[in-house]
KOLMI-395614 format. One line per field, with one value per residue (C-alpha): residue number from 1; residue in one letter; x, y, z. Coordinates in nm, 2 decimals. Layout:
resi: (NUM:...)
resn: (A:...)
x: (X:...)
y: (Y:...)
z: (Z:...)
// end
This chain:
resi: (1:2:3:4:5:6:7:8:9:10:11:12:13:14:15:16:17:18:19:20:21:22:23:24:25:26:27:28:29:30:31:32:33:34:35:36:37:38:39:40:41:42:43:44:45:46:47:48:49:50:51:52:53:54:55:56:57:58:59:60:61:62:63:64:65:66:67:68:69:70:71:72:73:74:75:76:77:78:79:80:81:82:83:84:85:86:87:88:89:90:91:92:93:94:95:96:97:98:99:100:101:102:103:104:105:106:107:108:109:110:111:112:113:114:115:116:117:118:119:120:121:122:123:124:125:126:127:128:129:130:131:132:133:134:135:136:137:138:139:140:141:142:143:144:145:146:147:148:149:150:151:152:153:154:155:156:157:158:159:160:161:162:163:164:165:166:167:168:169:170:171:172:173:174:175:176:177:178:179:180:181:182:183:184:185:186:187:188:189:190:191:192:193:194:195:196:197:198:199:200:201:202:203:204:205:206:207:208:209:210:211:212:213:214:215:216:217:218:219:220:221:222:223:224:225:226:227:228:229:230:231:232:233:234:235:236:237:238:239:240:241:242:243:244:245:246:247:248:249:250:251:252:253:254:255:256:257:258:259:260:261:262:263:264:265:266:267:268:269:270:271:272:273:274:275:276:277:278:279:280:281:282:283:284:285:286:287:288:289:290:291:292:293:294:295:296:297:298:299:300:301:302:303:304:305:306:307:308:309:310:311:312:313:314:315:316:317:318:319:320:321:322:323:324:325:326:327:328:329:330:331:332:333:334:335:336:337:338:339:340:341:342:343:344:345:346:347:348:349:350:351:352:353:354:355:356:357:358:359:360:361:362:363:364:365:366:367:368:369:370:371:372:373:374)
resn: (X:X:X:X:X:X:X:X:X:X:X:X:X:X:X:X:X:X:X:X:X:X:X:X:X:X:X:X:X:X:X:X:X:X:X:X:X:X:X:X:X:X:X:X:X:X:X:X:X:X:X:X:X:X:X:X:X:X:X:X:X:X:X:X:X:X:X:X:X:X:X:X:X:X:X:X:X:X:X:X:X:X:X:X:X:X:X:X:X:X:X:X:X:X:X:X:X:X:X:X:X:X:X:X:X:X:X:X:X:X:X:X:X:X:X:X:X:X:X:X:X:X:X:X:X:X:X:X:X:X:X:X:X:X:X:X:X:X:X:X:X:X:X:X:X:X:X:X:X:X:X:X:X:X:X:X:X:X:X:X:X:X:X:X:X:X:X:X:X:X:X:X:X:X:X:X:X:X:X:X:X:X:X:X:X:X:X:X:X:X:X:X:X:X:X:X:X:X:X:X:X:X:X:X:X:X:X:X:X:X:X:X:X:X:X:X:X:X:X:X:X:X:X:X:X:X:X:X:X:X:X:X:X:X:X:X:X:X:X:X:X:X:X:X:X:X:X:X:X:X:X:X:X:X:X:X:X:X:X:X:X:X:X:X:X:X:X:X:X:X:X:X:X:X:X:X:X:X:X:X:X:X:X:X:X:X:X:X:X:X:X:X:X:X:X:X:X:X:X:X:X:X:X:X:X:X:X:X:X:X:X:X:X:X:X:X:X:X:X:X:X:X:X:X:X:X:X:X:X:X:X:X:X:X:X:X:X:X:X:X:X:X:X:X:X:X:X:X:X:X:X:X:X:X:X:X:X:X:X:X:X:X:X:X:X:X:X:X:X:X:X:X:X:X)
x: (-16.66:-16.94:-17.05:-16.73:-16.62:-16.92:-16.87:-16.52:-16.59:-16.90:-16.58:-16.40:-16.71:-16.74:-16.36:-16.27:-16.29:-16.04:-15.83:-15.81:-15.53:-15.69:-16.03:-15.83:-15.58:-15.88:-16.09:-15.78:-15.78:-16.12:-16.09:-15.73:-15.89:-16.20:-15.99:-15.72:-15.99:-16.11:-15.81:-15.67:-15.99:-15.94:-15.59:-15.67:-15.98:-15.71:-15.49:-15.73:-15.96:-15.81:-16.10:-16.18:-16.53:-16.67:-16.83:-17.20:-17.14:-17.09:-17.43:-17.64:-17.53:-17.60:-17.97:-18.09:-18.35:-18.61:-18.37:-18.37:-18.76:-18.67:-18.44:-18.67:-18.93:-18.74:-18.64:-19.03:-19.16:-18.86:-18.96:-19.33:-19.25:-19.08:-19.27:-19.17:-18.88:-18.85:-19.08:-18.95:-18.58:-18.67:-18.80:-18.49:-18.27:-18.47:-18.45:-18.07:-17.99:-18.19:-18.00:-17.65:-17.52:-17.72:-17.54:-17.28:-17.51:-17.70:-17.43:-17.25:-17.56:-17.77:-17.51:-17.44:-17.76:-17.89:-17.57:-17.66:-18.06:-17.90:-17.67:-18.00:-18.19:-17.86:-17.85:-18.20:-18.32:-18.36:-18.64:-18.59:-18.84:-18.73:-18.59:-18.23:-18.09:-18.26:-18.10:-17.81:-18.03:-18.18:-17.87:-17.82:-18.21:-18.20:-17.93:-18.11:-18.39:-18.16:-17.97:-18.26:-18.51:-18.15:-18.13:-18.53:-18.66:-18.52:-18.87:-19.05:-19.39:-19.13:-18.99:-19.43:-19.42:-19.12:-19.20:-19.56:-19.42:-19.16:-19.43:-19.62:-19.34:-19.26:-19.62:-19.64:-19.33:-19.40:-19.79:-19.60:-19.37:-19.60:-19.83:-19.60:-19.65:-19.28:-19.18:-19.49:-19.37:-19.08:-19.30:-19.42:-19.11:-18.96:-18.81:-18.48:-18.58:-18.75:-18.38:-18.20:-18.43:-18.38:-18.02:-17.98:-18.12:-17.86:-17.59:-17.70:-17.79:-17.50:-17.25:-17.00:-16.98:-17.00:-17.17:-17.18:-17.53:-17.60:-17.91:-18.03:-18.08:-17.72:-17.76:-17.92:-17.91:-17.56:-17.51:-17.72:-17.60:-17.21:-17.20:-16.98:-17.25:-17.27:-17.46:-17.65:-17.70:-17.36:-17.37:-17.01:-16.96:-16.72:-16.81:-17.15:-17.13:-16.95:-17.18:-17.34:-17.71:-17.92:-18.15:-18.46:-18.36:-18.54:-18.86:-18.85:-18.85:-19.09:-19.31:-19.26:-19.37:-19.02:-19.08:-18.76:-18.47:-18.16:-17.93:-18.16:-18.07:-17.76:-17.66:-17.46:-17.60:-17.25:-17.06:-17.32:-17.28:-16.92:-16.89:-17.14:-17.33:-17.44:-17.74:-17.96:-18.24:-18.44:-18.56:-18.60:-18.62:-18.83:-18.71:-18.93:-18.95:-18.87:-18.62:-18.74:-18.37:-18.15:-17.90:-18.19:-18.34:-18.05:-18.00:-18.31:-18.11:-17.82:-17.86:-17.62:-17.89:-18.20:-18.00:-17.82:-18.01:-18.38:-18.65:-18.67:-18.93:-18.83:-19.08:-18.99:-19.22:-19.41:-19.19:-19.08:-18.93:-18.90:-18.96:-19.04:-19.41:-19.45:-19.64:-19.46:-19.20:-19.21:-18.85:-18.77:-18.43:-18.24:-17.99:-17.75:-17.76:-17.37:-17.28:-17.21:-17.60:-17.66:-17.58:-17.22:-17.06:-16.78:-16.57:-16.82:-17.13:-17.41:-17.59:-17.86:-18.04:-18.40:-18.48:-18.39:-18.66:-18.93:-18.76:-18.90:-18.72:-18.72:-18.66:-18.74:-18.75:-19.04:-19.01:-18.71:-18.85:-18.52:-18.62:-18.40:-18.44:-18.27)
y: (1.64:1.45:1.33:1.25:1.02:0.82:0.73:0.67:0.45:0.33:0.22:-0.03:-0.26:-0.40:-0.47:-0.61:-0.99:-0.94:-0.74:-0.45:-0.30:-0.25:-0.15:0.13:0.23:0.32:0.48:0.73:0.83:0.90:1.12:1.25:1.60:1.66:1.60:1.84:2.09:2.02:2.03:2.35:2.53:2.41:2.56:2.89:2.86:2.77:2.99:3.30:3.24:3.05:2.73:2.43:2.51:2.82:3.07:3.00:2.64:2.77:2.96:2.69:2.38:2.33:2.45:2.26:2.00:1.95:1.99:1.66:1.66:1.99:1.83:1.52:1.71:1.92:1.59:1.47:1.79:1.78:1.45:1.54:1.83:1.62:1.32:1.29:1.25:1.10:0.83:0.67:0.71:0.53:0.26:0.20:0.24:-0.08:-0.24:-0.20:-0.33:-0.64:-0.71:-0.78:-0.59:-0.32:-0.29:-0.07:0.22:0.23:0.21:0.48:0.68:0.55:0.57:0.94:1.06:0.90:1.03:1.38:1.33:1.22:1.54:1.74:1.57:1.65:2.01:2.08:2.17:2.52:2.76:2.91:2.89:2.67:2.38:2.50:2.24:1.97:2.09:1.85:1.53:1.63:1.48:1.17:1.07:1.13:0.93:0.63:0.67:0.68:0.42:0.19:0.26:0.20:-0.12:-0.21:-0.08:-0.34:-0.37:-0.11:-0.18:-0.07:0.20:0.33:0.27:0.48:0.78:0.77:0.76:1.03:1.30:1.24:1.27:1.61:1.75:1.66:1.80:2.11:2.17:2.14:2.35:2.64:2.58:2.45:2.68:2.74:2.77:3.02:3.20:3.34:3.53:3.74:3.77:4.15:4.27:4.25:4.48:4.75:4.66:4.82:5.11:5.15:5.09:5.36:5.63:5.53:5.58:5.94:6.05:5.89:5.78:6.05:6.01:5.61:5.55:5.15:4.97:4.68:4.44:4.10:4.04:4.13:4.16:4.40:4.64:4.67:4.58:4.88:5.11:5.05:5.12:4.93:4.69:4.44:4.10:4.10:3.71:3.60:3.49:3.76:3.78:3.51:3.65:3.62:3.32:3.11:3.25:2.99:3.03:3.10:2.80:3.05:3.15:2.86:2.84:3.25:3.19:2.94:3.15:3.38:3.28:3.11:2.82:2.72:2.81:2.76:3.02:3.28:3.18:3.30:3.68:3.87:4.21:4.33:4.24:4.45:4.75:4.69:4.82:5.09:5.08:5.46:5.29:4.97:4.81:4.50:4.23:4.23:4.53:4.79:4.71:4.68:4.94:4.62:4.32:4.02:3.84:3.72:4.02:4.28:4.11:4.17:4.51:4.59:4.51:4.71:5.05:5.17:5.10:5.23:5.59:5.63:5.52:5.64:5.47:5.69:5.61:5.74:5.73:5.69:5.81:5.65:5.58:5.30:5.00:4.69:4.41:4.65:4.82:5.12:5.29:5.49:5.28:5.35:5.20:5.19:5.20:5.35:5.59:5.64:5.94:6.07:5.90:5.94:5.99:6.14:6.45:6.62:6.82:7.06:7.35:7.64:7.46:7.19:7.01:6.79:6.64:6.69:6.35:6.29:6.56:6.35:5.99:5.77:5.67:5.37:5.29:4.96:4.61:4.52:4.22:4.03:3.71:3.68:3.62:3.92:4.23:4.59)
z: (2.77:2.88:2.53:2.38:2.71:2.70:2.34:2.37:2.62:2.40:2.14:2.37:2.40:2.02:1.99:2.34:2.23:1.96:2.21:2.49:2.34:1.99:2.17:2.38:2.09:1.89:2.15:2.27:1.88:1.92:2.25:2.14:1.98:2.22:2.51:2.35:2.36:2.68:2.82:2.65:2.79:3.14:3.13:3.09:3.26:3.56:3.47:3.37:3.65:3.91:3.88:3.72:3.61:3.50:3.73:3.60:3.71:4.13:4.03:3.92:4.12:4.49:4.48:4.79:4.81:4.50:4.24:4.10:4.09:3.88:3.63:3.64:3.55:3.29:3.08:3.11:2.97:2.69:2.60:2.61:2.38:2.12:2.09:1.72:1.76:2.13:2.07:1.76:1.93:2.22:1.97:1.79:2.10:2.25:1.85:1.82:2.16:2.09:1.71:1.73:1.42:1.59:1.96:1.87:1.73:2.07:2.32:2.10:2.05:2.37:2.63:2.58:2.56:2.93:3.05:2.93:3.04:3.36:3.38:3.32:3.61:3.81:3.74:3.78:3.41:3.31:3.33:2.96:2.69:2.39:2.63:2.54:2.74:2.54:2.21:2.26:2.26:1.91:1.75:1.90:1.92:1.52:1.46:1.67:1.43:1.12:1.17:1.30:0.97:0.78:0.93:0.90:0.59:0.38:0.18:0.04:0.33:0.56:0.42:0.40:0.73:0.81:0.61:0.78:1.12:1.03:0.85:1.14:1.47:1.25:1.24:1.61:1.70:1.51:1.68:2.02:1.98:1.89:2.17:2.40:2.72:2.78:2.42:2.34:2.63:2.40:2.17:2.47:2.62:2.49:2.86:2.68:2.43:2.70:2.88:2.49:2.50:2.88:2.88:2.54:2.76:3.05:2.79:2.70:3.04:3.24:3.03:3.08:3.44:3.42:3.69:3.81:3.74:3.95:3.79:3.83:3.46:3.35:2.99:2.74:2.99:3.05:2.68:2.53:2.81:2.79:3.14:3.45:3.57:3.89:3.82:4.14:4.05:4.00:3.66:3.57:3.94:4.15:4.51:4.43:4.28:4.48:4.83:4.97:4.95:5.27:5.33:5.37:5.01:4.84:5.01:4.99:4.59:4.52:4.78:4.52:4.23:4.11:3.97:3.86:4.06:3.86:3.82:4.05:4.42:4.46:4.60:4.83:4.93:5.16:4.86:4.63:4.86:4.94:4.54:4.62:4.27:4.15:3.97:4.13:3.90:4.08:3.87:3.48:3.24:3.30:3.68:3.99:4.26:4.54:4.51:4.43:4.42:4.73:4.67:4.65:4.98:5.19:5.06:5.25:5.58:5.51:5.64:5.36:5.11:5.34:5.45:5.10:4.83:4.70:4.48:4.11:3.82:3.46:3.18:2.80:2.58:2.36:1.98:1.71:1.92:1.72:1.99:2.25:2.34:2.13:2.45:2.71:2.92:3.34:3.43:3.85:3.93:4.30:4.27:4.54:4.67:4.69:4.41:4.06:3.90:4.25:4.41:4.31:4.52:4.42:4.59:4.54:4.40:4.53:4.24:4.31:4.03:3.98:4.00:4.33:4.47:4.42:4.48:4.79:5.04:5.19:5.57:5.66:5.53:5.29:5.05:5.25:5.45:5.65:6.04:6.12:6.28:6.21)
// end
């Protein structure tokens, strides 16, 4: 929605002198199908969910202080990462502005895009390697350059001079984005693929009782192990989600180690325990034996969680997992006691699962920095 308004609104400037209705008539053409779209969505988004914006949106906004610095950050470090192509953008942007037959390719192009860097500072970036948010800008930015060095290389020095500049923005841009700290970070990251070989051995060993597995990273877990899961961070969960966050939950996460906050500082440990989850798994595949997320923190003040639920470690063995670590696998999970990985209890029979007799208990708070008492 965003991009197509601001160049529809980009279309009214060059035709206003001859008219405003011409200028409008041919900027509602232009927004006619995106806004059919948008609109369509936001019906049964309405209708479906009962909101105008989608749950992730509750989860990611409303981050407290320093999120702008985040996002100001993020579109500093995206631009640093794509000089290539940033650089020479930012060039024509300032070229076509300055050239008349050129002011209607950078308010259509230009506007947009420092509405959507604007959106980014707004939202407070993103923490993923790749800068996914930034993918957007890639088109835009490459039309400024395309359409500038259209316009400019009218002799064939300039058109040198062009090519140059574009052979090198491309080398440049393809160095950084192989040493890049945040974009390197993705060929180290496997958790997911520990979570598929994790999650496989939850579908063999619990998958007839279905048993509900809460986790903080609510995907190839609950993918791989076709079990009912809980998003502990309120990504798939609309009582999580829309929880206002606990103003010692931001200092309590950088203090941790979290550098960027979106999407991570929202939880609800009642609401976690009020769907008693059989299986609990803290933090990203293989799982950590304390929380380290909002929900998980306020687990460790609910005595439901400290009497009824106990600390269990699980070790794969070693074996062929393509993305994964070929070694042996420790995975920490809690399994509540009375429940359905726990023990079972029938009319003439008591059966309590081995792992249990060795699980840890624990009875106090450890890792929450809430200034609460039990």
């Amino acid at each position: 929605p965003l991009w197509a308004a601001a160049a529809g609104l980009a279309l009214l400037a060059p035709g206003w002198r001859q008219g405003p209705v011409p200028a409008i008539a041919r900027a509602l053409r232009f927004l006619t199908l995106p806004a059919t779209a948008v609109l369509g969505q936001s019906g049964f988004r309405i209708a479906y969910h009962g909101d105008f914006v989608p749950n992730t949106a509750h989860v990611k906004l409303g981050l407290g202080d320093g999120v702008a610095a985040d996002g100001a950050r993020y579109v500093l470090e995206s631009l640093q990462v794509t000089p290539g192509l940033a650089g020479p953008a930012l060039l024509a942007l300032a070229w076509l502005a300055a050239v008349q037959p050129g002011r209607f390719a950078a308010l259509a192009l230009g506007v947009p895009a420092l509405l959507y860097a604007t959106y980014l500072v707004a939202i407070g970036g993103d923490h993923f390697p790749g800068y996914r948010l930034w993918q957007p800008m890639l088109a835009p930015l490459g039309l400024l350059v395309a359409t500038a060095g259209q316009r400019f290389a009218t002799v064939w020095l300039r058109r040198l001079a062009l090519l140059a500049l574009g052979l090198g923005g491309a080398a440049a841009n393809t160095w950084l984005a192989r040493t890049d700290p945040l974009s390197a970070l993705v060929r180290h990251e496997t958790f997911e693929w520990t979570g598929k070989a994790i999650g496989e051995v939850f579908a063999r060993s619990f998958g007839p009782a279905r048993p509900l597995l809460a986790v903080d990273a609510a995907g190839a877990l609950p993918y791989y192990s076709r079990l009912p899961a809980l998003d502990m961070l309120g990504l798939c969960d609309r009582t999580i989600a829309t929880t206002p966050t606990p103003a010692w939950a931001g200092p309590a996460a950088v203090a941790g180690g979290l550098v960027r906050r979106q999407g991570h500082l929202r939880g609800n440990g009642a609401h976690v325990m009020d769907q008693a989850p059989d299986l609990v798994l803290f933090g990203p595949p293989p799982g950590l034996p304390l929380p380290v997320f909002l929900s998980g923190m306020e687990l460790e003040y609910d005595r439901r969680f400290l009497d009824g639920y106990r600390w269990v470690t699980m070790e794969l063995p070693p074996g062929d997992r393509p993305g994964a670590a070929a070694g042996p696998i420790t995975s920490c999970f809690w399994v509540r006691v009375e429940g359905r990985a726990g023990v079972q209890t029938g009319p003439e029979r008591i059966t309590v699962p081995a792992w249990l007799l060795g699980a840890f208990r624990q009875r106090i708070p450890i890792m929450c920095r809430m200034e609460r008492k039990v």
